[in-house]
Every structure is written in C-alpha cells, then in structure tokens.
N, C-alpha and C positions, 0 to 999 in steps of 0.2 A: 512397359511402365517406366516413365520417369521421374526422376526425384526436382520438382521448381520450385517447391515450396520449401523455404529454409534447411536446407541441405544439411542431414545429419553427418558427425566427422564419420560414424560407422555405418555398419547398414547389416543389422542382424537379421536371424530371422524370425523374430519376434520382438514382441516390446522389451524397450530394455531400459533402462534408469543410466541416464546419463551426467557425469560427475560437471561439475560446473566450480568455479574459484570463488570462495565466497567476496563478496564484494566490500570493502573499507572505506568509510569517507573520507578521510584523508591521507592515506600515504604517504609516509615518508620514513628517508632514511633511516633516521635517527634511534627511532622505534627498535628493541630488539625485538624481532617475529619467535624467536627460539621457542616460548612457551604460549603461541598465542592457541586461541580457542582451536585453530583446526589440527592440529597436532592430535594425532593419535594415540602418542606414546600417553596423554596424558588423563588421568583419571576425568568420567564424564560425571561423576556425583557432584554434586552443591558443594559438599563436606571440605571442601577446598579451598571454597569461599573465607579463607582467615584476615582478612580484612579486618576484623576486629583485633586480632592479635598484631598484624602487622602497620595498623595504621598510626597507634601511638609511638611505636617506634620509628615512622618518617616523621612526626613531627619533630622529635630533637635535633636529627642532622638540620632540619629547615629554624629550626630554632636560634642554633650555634650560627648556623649562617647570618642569620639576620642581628644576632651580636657583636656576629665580626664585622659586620658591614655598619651596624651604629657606632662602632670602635675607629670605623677607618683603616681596619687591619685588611690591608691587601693579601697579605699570606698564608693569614686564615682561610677567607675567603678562598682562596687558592684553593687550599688543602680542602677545603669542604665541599665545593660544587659539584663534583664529582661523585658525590656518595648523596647530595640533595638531585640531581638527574637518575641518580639509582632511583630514588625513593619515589620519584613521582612514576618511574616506569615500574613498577612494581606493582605501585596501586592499577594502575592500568592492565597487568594482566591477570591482577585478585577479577579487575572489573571484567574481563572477558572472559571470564570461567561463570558470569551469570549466565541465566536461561536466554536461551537465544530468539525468542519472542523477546525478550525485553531486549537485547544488541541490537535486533532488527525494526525495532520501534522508533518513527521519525523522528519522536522526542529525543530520543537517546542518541539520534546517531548526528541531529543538530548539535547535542551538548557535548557529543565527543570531539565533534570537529571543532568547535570552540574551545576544547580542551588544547588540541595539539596544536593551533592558532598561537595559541599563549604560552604555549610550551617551548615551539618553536622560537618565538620570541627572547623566552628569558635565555635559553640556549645560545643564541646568536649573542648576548652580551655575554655570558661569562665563558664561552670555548675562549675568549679572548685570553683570559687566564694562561692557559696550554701553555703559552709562551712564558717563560720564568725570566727573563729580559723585561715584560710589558709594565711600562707603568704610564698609566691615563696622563692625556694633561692636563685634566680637571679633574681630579682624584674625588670631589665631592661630588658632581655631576654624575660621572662612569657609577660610582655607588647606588645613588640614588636614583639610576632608572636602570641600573640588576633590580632593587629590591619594587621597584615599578610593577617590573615585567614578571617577579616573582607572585607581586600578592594579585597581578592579573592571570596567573597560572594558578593560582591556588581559587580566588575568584570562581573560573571556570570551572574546575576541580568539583567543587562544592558545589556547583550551581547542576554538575552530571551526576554525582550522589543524588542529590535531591530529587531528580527525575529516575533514574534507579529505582529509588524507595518506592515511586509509587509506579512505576511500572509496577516492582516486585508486591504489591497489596494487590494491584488487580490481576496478580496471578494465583494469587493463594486459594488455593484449591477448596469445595465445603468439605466438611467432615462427613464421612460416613453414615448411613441410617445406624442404630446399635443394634448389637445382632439382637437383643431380645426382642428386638420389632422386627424384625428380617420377616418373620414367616405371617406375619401380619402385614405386610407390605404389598401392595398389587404390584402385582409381574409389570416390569417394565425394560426399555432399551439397557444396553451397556456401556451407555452415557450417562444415563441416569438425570436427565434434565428436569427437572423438578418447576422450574418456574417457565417453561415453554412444554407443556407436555407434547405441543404439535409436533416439535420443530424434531425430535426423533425420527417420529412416524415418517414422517417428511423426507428424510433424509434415508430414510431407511429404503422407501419407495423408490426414492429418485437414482437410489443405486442399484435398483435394478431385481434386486433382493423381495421381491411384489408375491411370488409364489405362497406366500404363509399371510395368513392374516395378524392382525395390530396386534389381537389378545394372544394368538395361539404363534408370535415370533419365537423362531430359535436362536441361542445365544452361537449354536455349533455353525450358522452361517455369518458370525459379525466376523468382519476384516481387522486383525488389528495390525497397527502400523507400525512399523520398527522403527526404533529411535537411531537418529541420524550417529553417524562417528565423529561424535564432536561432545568436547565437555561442555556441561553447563546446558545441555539441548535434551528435554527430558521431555518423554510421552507417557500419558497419563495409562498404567494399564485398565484395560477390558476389566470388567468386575467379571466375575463368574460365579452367577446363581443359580442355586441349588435347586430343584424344582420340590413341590412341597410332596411331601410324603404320608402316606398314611399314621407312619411308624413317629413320627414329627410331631404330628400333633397329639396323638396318643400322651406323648413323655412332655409338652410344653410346660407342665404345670412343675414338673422335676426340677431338678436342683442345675445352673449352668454346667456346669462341671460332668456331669452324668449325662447332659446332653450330649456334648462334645465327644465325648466315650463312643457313645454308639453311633455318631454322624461321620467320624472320624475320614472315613475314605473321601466321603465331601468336604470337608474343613481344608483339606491339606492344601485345594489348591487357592481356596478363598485365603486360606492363611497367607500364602508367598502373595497372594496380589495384595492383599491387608497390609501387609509389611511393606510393600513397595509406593503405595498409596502414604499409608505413614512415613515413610520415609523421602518422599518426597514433599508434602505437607512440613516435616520438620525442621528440610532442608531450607526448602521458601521461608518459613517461619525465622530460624535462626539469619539466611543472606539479608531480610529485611529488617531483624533487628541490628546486625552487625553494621549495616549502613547508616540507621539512624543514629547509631551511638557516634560512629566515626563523624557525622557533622558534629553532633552536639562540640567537638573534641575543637574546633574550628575558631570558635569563640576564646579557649586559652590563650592560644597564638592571636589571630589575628582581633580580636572583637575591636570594631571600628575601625579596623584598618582596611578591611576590602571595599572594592569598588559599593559605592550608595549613589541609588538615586537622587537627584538634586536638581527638582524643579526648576523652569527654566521663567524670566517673568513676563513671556506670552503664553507658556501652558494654556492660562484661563481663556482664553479667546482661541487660540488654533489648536484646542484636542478637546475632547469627548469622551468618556469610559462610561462605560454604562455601571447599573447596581453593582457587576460581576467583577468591574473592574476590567473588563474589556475595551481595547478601544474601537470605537465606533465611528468618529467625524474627526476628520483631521485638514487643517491645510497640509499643503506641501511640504514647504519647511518645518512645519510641524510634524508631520511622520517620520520626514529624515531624520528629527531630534529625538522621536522616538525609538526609531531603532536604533540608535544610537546612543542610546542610554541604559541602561541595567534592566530597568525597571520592562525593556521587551523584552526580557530572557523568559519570561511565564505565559509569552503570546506564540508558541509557537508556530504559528502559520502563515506570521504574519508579513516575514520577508518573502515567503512564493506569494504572498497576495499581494503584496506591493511589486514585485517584478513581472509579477505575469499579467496584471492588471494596469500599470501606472499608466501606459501608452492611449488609456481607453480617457484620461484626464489632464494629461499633461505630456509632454517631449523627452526624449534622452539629452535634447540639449540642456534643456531647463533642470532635467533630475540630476545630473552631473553638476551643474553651477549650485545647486542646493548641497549637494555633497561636499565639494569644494568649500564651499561656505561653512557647512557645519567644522570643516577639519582645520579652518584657521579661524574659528571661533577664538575667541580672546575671552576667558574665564577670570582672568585676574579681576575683573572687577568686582565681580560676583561671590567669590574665592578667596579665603584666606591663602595669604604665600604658599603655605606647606601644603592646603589641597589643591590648588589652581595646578601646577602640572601632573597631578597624579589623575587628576579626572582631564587634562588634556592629553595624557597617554593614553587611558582607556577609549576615550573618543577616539584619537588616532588610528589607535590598534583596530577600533569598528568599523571605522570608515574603510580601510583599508580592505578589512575583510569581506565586505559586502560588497564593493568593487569587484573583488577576485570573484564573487559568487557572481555578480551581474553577468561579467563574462563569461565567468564558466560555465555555469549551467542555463544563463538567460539570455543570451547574446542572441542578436535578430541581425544579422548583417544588410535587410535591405532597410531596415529604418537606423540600424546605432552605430553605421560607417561613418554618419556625419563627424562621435564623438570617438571615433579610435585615436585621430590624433590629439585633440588637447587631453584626454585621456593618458594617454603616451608619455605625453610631456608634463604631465600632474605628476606621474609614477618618476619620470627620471628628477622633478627638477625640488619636486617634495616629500614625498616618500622616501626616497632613497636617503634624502638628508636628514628624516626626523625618525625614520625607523632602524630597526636591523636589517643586514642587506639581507638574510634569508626572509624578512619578511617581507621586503619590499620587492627582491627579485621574483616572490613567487607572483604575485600580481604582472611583472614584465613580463615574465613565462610565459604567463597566459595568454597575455597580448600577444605575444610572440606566435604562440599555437593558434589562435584566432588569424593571426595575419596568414600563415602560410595554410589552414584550411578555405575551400572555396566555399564562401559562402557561410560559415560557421554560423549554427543556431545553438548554438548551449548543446551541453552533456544529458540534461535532465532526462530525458528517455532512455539515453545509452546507462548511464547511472543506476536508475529504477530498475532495468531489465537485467542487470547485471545482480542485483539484489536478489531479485526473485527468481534469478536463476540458481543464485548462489544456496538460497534458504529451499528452493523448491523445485530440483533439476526434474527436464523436461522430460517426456516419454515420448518415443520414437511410436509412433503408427502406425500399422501397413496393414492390407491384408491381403494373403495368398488366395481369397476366393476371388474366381472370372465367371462372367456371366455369360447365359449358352450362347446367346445374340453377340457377341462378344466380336464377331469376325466382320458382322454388319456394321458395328458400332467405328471400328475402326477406319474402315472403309467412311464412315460418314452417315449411314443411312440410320439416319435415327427414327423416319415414319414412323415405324410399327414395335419399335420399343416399349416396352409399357413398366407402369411400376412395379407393376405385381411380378416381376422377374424377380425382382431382387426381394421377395418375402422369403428368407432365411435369413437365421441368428447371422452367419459369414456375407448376407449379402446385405442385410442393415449396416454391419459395420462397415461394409465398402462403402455404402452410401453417406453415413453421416462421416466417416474422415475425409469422403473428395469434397463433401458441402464445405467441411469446415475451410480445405484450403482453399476452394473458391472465393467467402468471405474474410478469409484472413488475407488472401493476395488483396484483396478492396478497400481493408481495411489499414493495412499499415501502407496505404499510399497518400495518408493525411497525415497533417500533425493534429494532435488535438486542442493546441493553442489556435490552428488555423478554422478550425471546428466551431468554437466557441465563438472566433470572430465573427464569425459566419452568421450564426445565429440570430449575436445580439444586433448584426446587421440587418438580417430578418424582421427583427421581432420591433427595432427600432427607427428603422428605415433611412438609418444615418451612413454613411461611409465612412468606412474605419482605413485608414491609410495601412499599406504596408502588405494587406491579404496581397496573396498572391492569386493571380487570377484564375486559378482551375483549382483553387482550393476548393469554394460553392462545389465544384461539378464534382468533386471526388467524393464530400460530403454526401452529396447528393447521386451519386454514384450508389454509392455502401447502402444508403438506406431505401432505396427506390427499388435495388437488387433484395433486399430483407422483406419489403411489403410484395415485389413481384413470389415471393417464395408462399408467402403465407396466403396467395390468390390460387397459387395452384394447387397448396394444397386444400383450400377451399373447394375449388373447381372438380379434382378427383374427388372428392365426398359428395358434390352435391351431383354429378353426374351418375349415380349409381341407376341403375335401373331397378333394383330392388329397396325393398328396407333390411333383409338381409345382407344383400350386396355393401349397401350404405354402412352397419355396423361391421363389415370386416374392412374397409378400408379406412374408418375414423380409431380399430384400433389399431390398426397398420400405422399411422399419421402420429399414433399416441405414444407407439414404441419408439420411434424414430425419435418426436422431442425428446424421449426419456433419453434414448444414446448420445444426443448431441450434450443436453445436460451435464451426462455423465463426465464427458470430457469438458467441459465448460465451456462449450460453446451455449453462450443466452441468446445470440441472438438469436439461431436457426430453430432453437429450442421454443423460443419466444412466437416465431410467426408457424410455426405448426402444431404449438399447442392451440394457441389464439383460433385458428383457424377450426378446433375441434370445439372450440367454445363460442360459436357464434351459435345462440341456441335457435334463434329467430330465423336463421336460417336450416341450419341442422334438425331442429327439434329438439325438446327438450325431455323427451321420454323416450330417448334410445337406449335400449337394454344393452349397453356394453359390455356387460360381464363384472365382477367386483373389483378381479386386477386391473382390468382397466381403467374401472371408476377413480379406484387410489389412486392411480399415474394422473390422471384430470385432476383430483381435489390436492393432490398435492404441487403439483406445477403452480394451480391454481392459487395456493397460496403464499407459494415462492413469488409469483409474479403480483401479489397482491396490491390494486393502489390504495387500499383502505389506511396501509401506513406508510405511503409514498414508495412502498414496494423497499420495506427494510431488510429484508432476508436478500434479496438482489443485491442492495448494497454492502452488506456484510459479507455475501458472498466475492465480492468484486474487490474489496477494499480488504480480505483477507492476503491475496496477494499468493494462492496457493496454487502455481505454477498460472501456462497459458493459459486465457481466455480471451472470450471474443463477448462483447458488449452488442446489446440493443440499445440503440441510439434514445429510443421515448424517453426514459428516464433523466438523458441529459437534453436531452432537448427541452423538456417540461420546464427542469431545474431554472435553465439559465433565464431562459426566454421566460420564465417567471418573476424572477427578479431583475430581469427590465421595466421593468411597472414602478420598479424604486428611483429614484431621482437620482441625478446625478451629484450633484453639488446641493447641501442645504442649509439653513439658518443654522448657525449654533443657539439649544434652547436656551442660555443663561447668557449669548449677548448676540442680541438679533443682528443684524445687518454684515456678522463676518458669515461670508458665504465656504462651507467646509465640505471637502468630499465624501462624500456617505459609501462608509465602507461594508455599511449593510448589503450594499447592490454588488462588492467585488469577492464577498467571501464564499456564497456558495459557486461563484462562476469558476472560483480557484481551486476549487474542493470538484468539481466537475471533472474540469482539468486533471486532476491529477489522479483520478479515477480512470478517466479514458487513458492516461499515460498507463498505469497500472497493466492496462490490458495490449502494451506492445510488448509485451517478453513473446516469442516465436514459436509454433509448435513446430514441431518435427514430423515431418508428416511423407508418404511413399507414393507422392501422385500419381496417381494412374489417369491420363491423358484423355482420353476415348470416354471415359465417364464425365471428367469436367465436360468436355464441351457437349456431350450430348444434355448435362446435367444445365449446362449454361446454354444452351441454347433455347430450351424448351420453358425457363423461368426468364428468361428476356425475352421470348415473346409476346408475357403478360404485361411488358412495357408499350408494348406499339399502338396500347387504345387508353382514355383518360380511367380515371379509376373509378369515378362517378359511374363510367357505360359499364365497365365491369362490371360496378354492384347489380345493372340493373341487370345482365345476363346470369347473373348467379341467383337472382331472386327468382327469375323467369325459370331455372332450374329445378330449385327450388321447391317452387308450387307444381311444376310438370308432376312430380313425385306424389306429391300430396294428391295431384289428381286422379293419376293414374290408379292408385292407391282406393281412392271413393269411387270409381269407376269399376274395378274389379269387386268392390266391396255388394257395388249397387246391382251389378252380372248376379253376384252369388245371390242376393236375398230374392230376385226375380227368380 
C-alpha cells in the first residue's frame, strides 16, 4: 500500500484527528497573538466576553486623543497613541473570545480584515510619534490625516460589531420544551429539530445508526462531539431524555417539587445538560447585548464623523438596487464607485462577484483604468473643504485595498500579466505618496509575491482550505482489511474479481475510501473558476479568453468518471439473475452510498444511490428490507431537486471538513442563469446599457462552493484496488451512454421475462 493521495504528516494505525493552525485573514505583526482565541491557557466560556465593561473605557483614551489632535498638541498626542493602539487591540481580542461559527463567518472575517486594513493605517501615522525629535512639516496636515486614518479605524471597527451582533442572533439557541410538557412531548432526536422533523431522521440514517427504527431510536447510540480547545467555540450538549415511565405518569398530576423527589436519579443528568444549555443561551444572550450597546456608545464620539455614504451624480443612470437594497445593474465605473464607497460594506459578496466574474464583461486593462480613475477622483467640487479629503482618504484607503485583494486572492496570471506593470508603477508612483508606507508596501509585497510565483492565480483556495482545516481538521483513513484475491489483483488480473469480495463492514470501508481517492485525485486537478468557465462556455457557445485548454477535459474528466460509476453500479443490479439476487446487490449499492456519505463524499454517494433509484429500470416493488428502505428515502431527500437540492447545499456550504462534490448541482446552477443577459437597459433611463449582476451572483456562489470542497482528505491508498477500481468504471466510458441505456434496458426486461416465464412453467 501506498500513500498518493495527500500524504498525511503521520501515519497511525487508525483514524486519528489531525491538529491544523487555525487560519486569520490578515496577519500581521502588529497584532499581539498572546490572548488570541487558540490559546489554551484561556477560558473557553462567553462569560469573558466583557466588551461591555471594557468598551466605554477605550473610548476616553480615543477621546483625549482626538482633543489633543483639535488642540494641535503634538505631545499629548504622543503621550496618548500608545494606550489608543492598546485600546483598539483589546477590543479585538474581547472580539475573538466570540463563538467561533460567528469568527469563521465570511461576513466577519471580511469586516476583520477591513478592520486591521485601517488599523494598520492609523498605525503607520502615529508610530511616527516614537521619535520625541519628530516634528511634521505640516503640523496641520500630519494631524488631520492621524485623525483620518483614526475615525477609518473606528469606521471599520463599528462596521465588524455590527456584523458580530447579528451573526450572534442567529446563533441564539431556542429555549427548551418546559419540563411540565416533557412527558407529554413525542420522543424525538437529540437535536431536537422541531421545524425539520426530517432532517433528524435523516441524518440519523445517513450516519449509519439505521439498525433501530425512527419511533423506537436510542439516545445511548447518539455520537456527541467534543468542544474544540478554543475559547469562545461551544457545542451544544446532547439532551438526555428520560424514557417515560409508569411511575411518571401515575404522580403527573402531583405537585413539581414531589415529582423531582422521586425522578431524581433521572433529573441529575438532564439537570447538568440544563444548566449547560442555559448557560450557554445566556452567554449568547448577554455577548449579543454587550455588542449592541458597545455601538450604540459610537455615536457620543464620533456621531457624523465616520465615513457616510455620499451619492455620486451618475448614481441615477449607472447603478440599480433592488426593493432590498441590493445592487443589481451597474456600469463599470459604476461598481468600482460602488465598492468603493461605504455604502458596499452590507453587500458582502459582492467584491468575489466582481473579481471572479468582471473578465466575463470587461478586461483587467479596462478594470484597473476604472480604478485608477476612481482613486484620483477630484471630490472637491462635490465636497465641502472639511469633507472633500476625508472621503478622499476613505476612497484611497479602498482602492488600495481591493487591489491588494485583486492580486492576492484573484490574480489570473495568463489574462492580468498585461496589467502587473502599470499596476506596479500606480503602487510606486501613487500610492506610496498618498498613503502609509505600511499600507502601500503591503500592496508592493504582493506584486512582489506574484512576480516571483510562476504563474500566480490568487490565494482563494489555498485560503478557504486553510479555514476549513483550521475549524475542521481532517481524518486520516486507512483500512487494514486485504481481500483474499488480493495477490491476483496486484499482479493485474482483475478478470474474475467481483464485487461481492468485498461484502464486509472492513471491506466496504476499503472500497468507499479508495473510491473517494480516485475522485478526489480527479477532482483537485481543476480549478473551479476554470469549471464555471467551462460551462458558461457550454451553455452559451461564446469563448471565454483565458481557460486554459484541458481545463474542458479535466471537467469533463471528474464528471464522465461520476456517471461511468453510477452505470456500473446500475449494470451489477440490473445483471442479477434472480430477484432475490437483485435485492441483495441494490442493498450492497445502498450501503456503499451510505459510507461514502458518511465521509462526505456526494459525489460517489450521489451516483450509487441514483443508480438504486432508477425504478423504471429496477422496479419499484423490491422488498429491500426497512433498513434499507430508510438509507434510499433518506439519501433521497438529501439529494432532493424538489428544493434545488437544499440539504446538499447546506451540507457543502457548512464547510465541515473534506468533501468531494457532484457536479449536477453546479452545473444546473450556472448554466441556468445563462439564460440572463448580459448587459441590460436600466428601468428608470432606457438606453444606458448596464451589467446585470443577476446572471454573475449565483455563478460566484457556485464558485465558491466548488472551492469549499478542495480542503484534502487524507487518505492510505491502496494501489491494486484503484486500478482494478479504475479500470473496470472506465470501461463504461468506451461506448456512448445512449447504447448503454439501451443494454441496461435489454437487462432489464431479460429479468422480468425470465421471471413470467418461470411463473408461466409453474401454473402449467
């Protein structure tokens, strides 16, 4: 056995939970790490969350400062910047002691890095202070863009509270049934989903847990999960209910107290999950009010002073928002003033939809001269003296940033080498002179790291996988069972192999981890930006500059290997010679999608359940058994398109370690909203022609789903099964798939005849 598939650093003998760095969006020095979230030494309750107590007290140090600085007092200033960089790190790691669903939330991790953007900024003007020598040679100027770069850190500041808060409302937990309803309540999971009663059962099945039925589940097989060593990362306990008793109902009519008396030995442990449950409920209840009060507090200081939105007077003709307030239709220059203005800080998606889509509408040459433009926009006309350069620093500082983002994580080196150098020379010959050199250098960095990788395409995958490894480290796979053919196999002879070898518990799981690394080696040899192209090349019969050219075949590689999978296992069911024979190989087929599932692989899951569900060929009155039935209705409604297959996506877009994707889903998606136009009227002034962002937001949300799914499994290939595994599903490649269906039909009905033919023997 060798290890090709993502090579674990260990190699145990069993599964084992491997530690991973959790991932930060922006790193940097400046930061002290000493109390950040992954420290252990430090308590993991909420109750630490003092935010409310610690917040009004940075606002004085930020107070005094901005006194000193309307004084003209250099020395204050001095004396004070020093304890206003405490104060804002401070806040930052009250805010990293929240739950870490809400740290790991794209929202939040947008508004952090926008935090330390501005951070870093006000930094770079006042370390200038250090020096007790320095004195500005514009003492009014140096002042007035500290307190710039200030109320753009406090800005940003407010702007990641406010996404905070309501991360933290959609975590707040429901309350409890009360207990004097408890023994009136139908027995249910230890989730207790009350508005998906499915999605339990569902879930219950697909983990394999199938042996009990829905009514008659035990609570002594639910898996509970242990809370990560991290503050602020809390898992909800397992309820543990009481089964109802004779002796229960007898006393219900009794006084509470007297119940409690005699149930006692059961209460104890619902008490400590009671208490834990409350106690975390209380804890979200109070981090969500502590944050709202801490904005409200924003408005003493700054009210009108933070960055505002400030219409621009094309608005009306090149932008669109819908009822929601979403924007919808933009020109060019119109988006770039969009994101470039405040007022995008509540779209958040809408910078990956514009970088991962703009190329489908417009050029890098063209998007950089739009940028450029927005950043030596001339406001003063527009602008009173005292706003015109405060909203030309906040534009500055955007432009700047989205640059950096362009190339960090979006950079395409065979279409945007044309703009690396005016690029270059933007950063040395403007940047550098209107911003802080830490902010400007970080942008040259980047360029710098772009130039000496070959070929640079952005971070955004290396990024993503770095997340979800960090929030959801991998499990290493192997399994010690060999199959008895095992000597043949190696040798190559795979003739007379069959599947039914491998029907044990130890030889399904050989099977479904060498499946998974045959389709994860298939799979992370696309990018899924090249994917998409692919598609809407398909679907609109246009050429898209840039794909590279085996992108199509790699595409189409992954998914041609997923349908040859789901033919064969078609072909072993419809081959049987019995109808007994038939119902033990479609549950053989059933257990298999349940394992791949289990580890989240959908696609292998996807084309051999599919293939247990073709009734028109199968039948639709085969007596499978109950457990089996369950493993069918619920895949069945995991994969369901009645709601464009929502449980897939939540599944997928959970982000809870590796997985491996079926393509239908995004293929449907995109290739569906190619049917949207590209460029359209604006309704309130006909004839400006604006790009319809309706057609690029699901393609981006695609995108970044199929990214989700390159974090790596770890996996102990065993060699001799790939290829027998792969050889035998790629020879359902070498005929069209039309001929296929019709030899599967011809199977098919062989059964069915055979079947009236013995039937018609016996009644003669």
């Amino acid at each position: 056995m060798t290890n090709t598939v993502t090579q674990s650093p260990t190699k145990p003998l069993a599964i084992k939970r491997k530690a991973a760095p959790r991932f930060e969006p922006e790193p940097e020095d400046t930061v002290d790490n000493s109390t950040s979230s992954d420290n252990p030494a430090v308590s993991s309750t909420l109750h630490i969350f003092d935010i409310d107590k610690t917040f009004p007290a940075i606002l004085d140090p930020i107070r005094l400062f901005r006194e000193a600085a309307n004084a003209q007092d250099i020395s204050s200033m001095r004396s004070l910047y020093s304890t206003v960089l405490h104060a804002l790190t401070t806040v930052i790691r009250s805010m990293s002691r929240l739950p870490k669903d809400v740290r790991d939330a794209s929202s939040y991790r947008s508004a952090e890095c926008g935090f330390l953007h501005y951070r870093l900024c006000f930094l770079s003007h006042v370390q200038l202070l250090d020096d007790k020598e320095f004195e500005p040679v514009c003492r009014r100027q140096y002042i007035r863009q500290s307190l710039e770069s200030l109320d753009a850190a406090m800005s940003s500041l407010k702007k990641l509270m406010q996404v905070a808060e309501r991360e933290m409302r959609q975590l707040k937990p429901l309350p409890d049934i009360p207990e004097e309803c408890e023994e009136d309540a139908e027995p249910e999971t230890a989730e207790g989903n009350t508005d998906q009663p499915n999605e339990a059962c569902r879930t219950s099945l697909l983990s394999g847990d199938t042996h009990h039925s829905i009514e008659g589940s035990s609570t002594d097989g639910t898996c509970v999960e242990e809370a990560p060593d991290e503050p602020g990362a809390l898992v909800e306990p397992q309820a543990i209910r009481r089964s109802k008793r004779g002796l229960t109902a007898i006393l219900k009519p009794l006084s509470l107290s007297l119940r409690r008396k005699i149930s006692q030995p059961f209460l104890k442990a619902d008490s400590a999950a009671a208490v834990d449950k409350l106690a975390t409920r209380a804890g979200h209840a109070r981090a969500t009010a502590n944050i709202g009060n801490s904005i409200a507090l924003f408005s003493e200081l700054f009210d009108g002073k933070l960055e505002n939105f400030l219409p621009h007077p094309d608005d009306s003709t090149e932008l669109f928002l819908d009822r929601n307030g979403v924007l919808q239709l933009a020109s060019l220059k119109g988006l770039v003033r969009y994101l470039t203005s405040a007022v995008s800080d509540d779209d958040l998606e809408l910078s990956d939809v514009f970088f991962l889509c703009f190329r489908y509408f417009s050029t890098p040459a063209l998007v950089l001269e739009a940028f450029i433009e927005r950043y030596k926009e001339d406001l003063s006309s527009s602008l009173s003296p005292d706003q015109a350069p405060v909203q030309s620093m906040h534009v500055k500082m955007r432009v700047a940033r989205l640059l950096n983002q362009w190339v960090d994580l979006h950079w395409r080196h065979s279409e945007d080498q044309e703009v690396f150098a005016p690029l270059l020379h933007f950063a040395f010959s403007s940047l550098s002179l209107d911003l802080p050199r830490k902010v400007s250098s970080k942008l040259i960095e980047t360029l710098h790291n772009a130039a000496c990788s070959k070929e640079h395409k952005g971070r955004r995958i290396e990024k993503t996988v770095q997340l979800i490894q960090g929030s959801s480290p991998a499990e290493e796979l192997r399994s010690l069972w060999e199959p008895r053919d095992k000597k043949a196999m190696v040798k190559g002879e795979f003739a007379n192999i069959k599947l039914s070898n491998f029907a044990s518990p130890q030889g399904m799981e050989l099977l479904t981890h060498q499946l998974t690394a045959l389709l994860w080696e298939k799979y992370q040899d696309f990018q899924p930006e090249d994917a998409a192209r692919f598609w809407v090349e398909e679907a609109t019969g246009k050429s898209t500059c840039g794909v590279s050219t085996d992108a199509g075949t790699k595409v189409t590689t992954y998914a041609s290997f997923e349908k040859a999978l789901h033919l064969w296992a078609l072909d072993i069911i419809l081959s049987a010679q019995s109808m007994e024979d038939r119902i033990q190989k479609v549950q053989f087929v059933l257990e298999w999608a349940q394992q791949c599932h289990n580890i989240r692989n959908y696609a292998g899951s996807w084309a051999l359940f599919s293939a247990c569900d073709r009734q028109s060929l199968i039948g639709s009155l085969l007596d499978i058994g109950v457990r089996h039935q369950e493993i069918l209705v619920a895949l069945r409604l995991f994969f369901s398109h009645t709601n464009r297959m929502k449980a897939y996506k939540d599944a997928i877009q959970s982000g809870h370690g590796p997985t491996l994707p079926t393509l239908v889903l995004f293929v449907g998606d995109i290739k569906r909203q190619c049917g949207n136009e590209e460029c359209v009227d604006h309704p309130n002034a006909p004839g400006h022609k604006l790009i319809n962002l309706r057609r690029y937001r699901p393609l981006t949300r695609a995108i970044r789903d199929m990214e989700r799914c390159h974090a790596p499994y770890y996996i102990q290939r065993v060699d001799y099964v790939c290829q027998w595994m792969e050889e035998v599903i790629c020879s359902y490649l070498n005929r069209p798939e039309a001929e296929w269906d019709d030899i599967l039909f011809e199977k098919s009905r062989h059964l069915g005849k055979k079947i009236n033919r013995e039937c018609s023997i016996y009644i003669q």
